[in-house]
Steps between C-alpha positions, in 0.01 A plus 500: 500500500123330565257373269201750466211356729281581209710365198309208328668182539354370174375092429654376155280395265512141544339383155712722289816593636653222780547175551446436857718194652522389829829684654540900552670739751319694694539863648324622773408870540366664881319812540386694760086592487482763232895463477741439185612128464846434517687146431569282868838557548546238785503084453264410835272698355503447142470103654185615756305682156566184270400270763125718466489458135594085515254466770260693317570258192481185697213573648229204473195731399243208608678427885566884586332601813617848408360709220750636233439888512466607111840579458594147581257332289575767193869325534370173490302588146790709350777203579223246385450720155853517466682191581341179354716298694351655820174491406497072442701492823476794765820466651797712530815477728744787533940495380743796659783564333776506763805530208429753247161704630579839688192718602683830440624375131137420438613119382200284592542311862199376514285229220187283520503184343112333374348276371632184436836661516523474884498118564821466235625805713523348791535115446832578304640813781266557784444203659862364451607768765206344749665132421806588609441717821328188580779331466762700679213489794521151531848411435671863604245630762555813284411642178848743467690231309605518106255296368178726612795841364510343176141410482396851575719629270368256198210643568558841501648460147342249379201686569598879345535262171194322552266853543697688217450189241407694174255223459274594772601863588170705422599656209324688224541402068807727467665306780450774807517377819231653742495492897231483727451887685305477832344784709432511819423790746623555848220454794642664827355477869389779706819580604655497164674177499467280164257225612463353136461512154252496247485406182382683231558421151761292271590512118759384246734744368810427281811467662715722278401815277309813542186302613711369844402690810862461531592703243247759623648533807864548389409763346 
């Protein structure tokens, strides 16, 4: 089942209905030109597509050589409106959940952490894994040892807690959690061959209920 190319992918009202923290999954949708949009079904790309959006995000507006294209720039403005945290500090890193996120089950896989959310994030999990690769380096001459296992596996769940904390889930007054929906349409070479991807648009939805794209598309 796809999502309809030309189904609105709605913004929440941000004054009225949610309170907009600084962690949330994110779903990415593809499309062919004038196509239906369908969820990304496959991990190196659902990575290459949220690697767009955080660079998009990161970008320093005042040191790019390249200009946004208005689709870019309208993603700048809509996170800015809707996450305070991102708006004092534009900077976002991204989580995958390796333990409990499957694609096909629609469970999220991918997050973006803002704000000042992300230093926390990766002074307490990210970096520890760095340390101690370093470590094996020098004293192993290799990083397969248990200490860089169990580090990567701290983070893993210490992260998945740290992205679904209730306290800075984006959530609306009733206590819905919403997710991030990207769109992004397929460019293809002469011959036919994907060359890239473009993105389009991105909204907050809620993560359960009739409003859920997922819930449309089970259907």
């Amino acid at each position: 089942m796809v999502f309809n190319k030309h189904m609105n992918i709605l913004p929440v009202s941000v004054n009225q209905q949610t309170n907009f923290k600084s962690a949330y999954p994110v779903v990415h949708w593809v499309a062919e030109a004038n196509g239906s949009y369908a969820p990304v079904a496959n991990l190196e790309l659902v990575k290459k597509l949220q690697s767009k959006v955080v660079r998009v995000l990161n970008k320093p507006l005042d040191k790019s050589k390249k200009e946004m294209v208005n689709a870019e720039q309208r993603l700048r403005a809509y996170m800015g409106s809707c996450d305070l945290d991102y708006r004092l500090l534009p900077k976002v890193r991204s989580f995958y959940n390796k333990i409990l996120g499957s694609i096909t089950s629609y469970s999220p896989v991918s997050y973006i952490i803002s704000g000042k959310d992300v230093e926390p994030f990766e002074n307490m999990l990210a970096k520890d894994i760095g340390r101690k690769k370093g470590d094996a380096r020098e004293f192993l001459g290799t990083t397969n040892c248990p200490e860089v296992c169990e580090a990567v596996r701290w983070y893993n769940r210490g992260g998945l807690r740290y992205v679904n904390n209730p306290a800075i889930r984006v959530k609306d007054k009733s206590g819905m959690t919403y997710v991030l929906h990207t769109k992004f349409e397929i460019i293809r070479n002469k011959l036919g061959k994907i060359k890239d991807y473009k993105f389009v648009d991105a909204r907050f939805m809620p993560e359960y209920g009739p409003n859920s794209p997922f819930e449309k598309i089970k259907s």
